[in-house]
N, C-alpha and C positions, 0 to 999 in steps of 0.2 A: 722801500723795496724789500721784498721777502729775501729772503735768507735761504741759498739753494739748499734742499734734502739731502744731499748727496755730493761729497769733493771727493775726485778722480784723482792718482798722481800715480806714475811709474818714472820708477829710479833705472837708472842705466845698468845697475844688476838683475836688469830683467823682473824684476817684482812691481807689484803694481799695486797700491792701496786705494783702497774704497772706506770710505770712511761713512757713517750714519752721522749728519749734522743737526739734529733735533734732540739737544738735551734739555734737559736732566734724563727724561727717559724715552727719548727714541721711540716714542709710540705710532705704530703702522699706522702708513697713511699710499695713498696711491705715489705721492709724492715719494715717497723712498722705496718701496718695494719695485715701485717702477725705473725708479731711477740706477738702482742695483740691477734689477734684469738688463736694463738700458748700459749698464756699464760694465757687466760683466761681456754682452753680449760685443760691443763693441773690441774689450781686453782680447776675446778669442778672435778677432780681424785682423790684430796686431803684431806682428812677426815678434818684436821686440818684449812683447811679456810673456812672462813662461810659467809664473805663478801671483798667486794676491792674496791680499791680506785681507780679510775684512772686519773692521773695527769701528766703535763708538766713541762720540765727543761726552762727555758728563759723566753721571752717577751709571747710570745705567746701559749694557749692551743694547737690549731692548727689552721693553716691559709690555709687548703685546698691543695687545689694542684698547684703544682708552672707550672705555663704554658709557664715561660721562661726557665726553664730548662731541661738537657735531660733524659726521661723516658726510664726505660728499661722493661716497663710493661703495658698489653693495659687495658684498662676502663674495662674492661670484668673480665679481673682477678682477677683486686682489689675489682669489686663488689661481685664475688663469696667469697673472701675473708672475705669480709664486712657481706655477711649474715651467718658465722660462730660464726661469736662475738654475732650477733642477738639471735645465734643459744644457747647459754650458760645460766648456769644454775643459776649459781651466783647471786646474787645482785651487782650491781656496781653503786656507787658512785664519781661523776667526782667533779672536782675541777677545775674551770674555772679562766684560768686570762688571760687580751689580748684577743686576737683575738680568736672567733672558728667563722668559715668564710667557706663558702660554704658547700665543703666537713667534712670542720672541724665541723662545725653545727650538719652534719648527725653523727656524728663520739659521737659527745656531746648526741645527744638525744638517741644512741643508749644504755646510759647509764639509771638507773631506777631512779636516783636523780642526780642533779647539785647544788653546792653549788660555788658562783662567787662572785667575787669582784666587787665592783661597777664600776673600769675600763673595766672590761668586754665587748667586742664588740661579738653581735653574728648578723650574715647576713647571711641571703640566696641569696647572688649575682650572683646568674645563669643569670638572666633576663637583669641584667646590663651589661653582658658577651656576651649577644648575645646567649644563649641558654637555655637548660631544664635542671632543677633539676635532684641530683642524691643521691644518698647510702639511699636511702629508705625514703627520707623527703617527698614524696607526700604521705606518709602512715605515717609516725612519726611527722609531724610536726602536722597536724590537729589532732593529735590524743591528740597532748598534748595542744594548743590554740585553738582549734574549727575551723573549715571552712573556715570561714569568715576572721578570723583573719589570719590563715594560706594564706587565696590569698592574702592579703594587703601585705603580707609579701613576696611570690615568685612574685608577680607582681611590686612591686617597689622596691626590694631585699636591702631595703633602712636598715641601722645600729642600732639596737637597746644596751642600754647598761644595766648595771646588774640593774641599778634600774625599769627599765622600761618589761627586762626580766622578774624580779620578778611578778610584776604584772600582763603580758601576762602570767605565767605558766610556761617559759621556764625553768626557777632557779626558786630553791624550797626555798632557804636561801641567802642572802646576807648577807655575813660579808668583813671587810677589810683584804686587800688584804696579810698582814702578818698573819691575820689567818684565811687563805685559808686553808691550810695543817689539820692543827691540827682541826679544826672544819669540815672538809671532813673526816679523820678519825673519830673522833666521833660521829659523823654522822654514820657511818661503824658500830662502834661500838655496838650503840644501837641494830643497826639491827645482828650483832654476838654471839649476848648476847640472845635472843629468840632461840627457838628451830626448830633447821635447816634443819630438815626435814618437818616442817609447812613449814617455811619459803621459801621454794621449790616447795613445794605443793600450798601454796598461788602465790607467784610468777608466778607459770604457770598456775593456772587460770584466773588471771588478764591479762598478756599479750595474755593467748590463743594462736591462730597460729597469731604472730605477725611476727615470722622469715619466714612463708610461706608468707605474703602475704608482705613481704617488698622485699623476694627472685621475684615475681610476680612483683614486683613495680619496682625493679630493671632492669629487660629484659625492660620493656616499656621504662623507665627512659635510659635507652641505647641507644635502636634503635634512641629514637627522640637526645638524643648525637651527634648519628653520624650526623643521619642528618641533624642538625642545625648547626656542627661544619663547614659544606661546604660549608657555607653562605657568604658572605661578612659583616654582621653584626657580624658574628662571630669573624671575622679577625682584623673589628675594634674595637670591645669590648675589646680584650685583647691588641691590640695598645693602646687603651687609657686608659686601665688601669695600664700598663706599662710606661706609659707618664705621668701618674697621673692628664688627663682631663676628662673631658666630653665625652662620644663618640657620634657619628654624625649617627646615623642607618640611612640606607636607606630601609630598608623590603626586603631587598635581596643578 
């Protein structure tokens, strides 16, 4: 019997945790992107939750999409998917250790706070892959570093970790990595404990149409997908990331 994506739990202080069940690295599958929209969407039905935690079992938050292995789901799907999480009413709270790595990245900022361990890796290594950014980071990422910072970061898709996170904006709190959990909850907490119909009401004027214009970023972020993936840069990106070198681009 498989092993559900995704385990649901809300504590009677009103927090509710989602947890990613697919370690070591949580790598996107329709199964859990789906399953997090599915549960997030469900939390905002529930008078009783008022914020969530979202967090991972293993090494890794999330380490993207595994491009060695076999999908049974196209780019297209999982971003429809993806802008239903955007789409949610909740406050969420993520709790970072390991890796959140490409997709994993978009997956982390879709959340309204991060709180990481200083092992923490976060990358936007599309560029290193031989292609364009996806699940809504050309809209999520500058939105939380600014511009500037956001291109240094999809143009040399180079590793940042929780200490240096912190000070980019990405992570809001660094604590060690045993109390990841319990200070992501509390974290939740504070924000459970206000009065949750504000807190709703604030929430969506601060993000605004954040889920229309990441649904918007997401069709762009697609098309140049595909058409980067038929590249020969693209073929050796994931060769040498698979090989664990350098890759050799030739621009074509």
């Amino acid at each position: 019997m498989t092993e559900p994506a995704i385990s649901v739990s809300l504590d009677d202080d009103h927090v509710a945790t989602v947890e990613l069940c697919r370690p070591p690295n949580n790598f996107f599958s329709m199964d859990v992107i789906g399953g997090i929209a599915d549960a997030f969407e469900r939390l905002d039905d529930d008078d009783r939750c008022r914020a969530v935690v979202l967090c991972a079992q293993g090494k890794h938050f999330c380490a993207g999409a595994d491009f060695g292995g076999d999908r049974s789901y196209t780019t297209e799907e999982l971003y429809s998917t993806a802008v239903r999480i955007f789409r949610c009413k909740t406050p969420v709270v993520a709790a970072i250790q390991g890796a959140a790595i490409g997709g994993g990245l978009g997956l982390a900022l879709a959340a309204d706070f991060r709180i990481a361990a200083p092992e923490a890796r976060f990358s936007a290594n599309f560029a290193r892959l031989g292609f364009h950014q996806g699940f809504g980071l050309s809209v999520t990422l500058p939105r939380l570093v600014g511009e500037q910072a956001a291109s240094e970061l999809l143009y040399t898709g180079r590793r940042v970790d929780g200490v240096e996170a912190l000070a980019l904006g990405i992570a809001d709190r660094l604590v060690p990595l045993d109390e990841l959990r319990s200070t992501a909850h509390a974290f939740a907490l504070e924000i459970a404990r206000s009065a949750p119909l504000a807190i709703r009401s604030i929430r969506a004027t601060l993000r605004g149409a954040l889920a229309d214009r990441v649904e918007a970023a997401t069709a762009h972020e697609l098309t140049e997908q595909i058409r980067l993936q038929a590249t020969e840069d693209f073929a050796e990106g994931t060769r040498a990331m698979a090989e664990r070198r350098l890759p050799d681009f030739r621009g074509r």
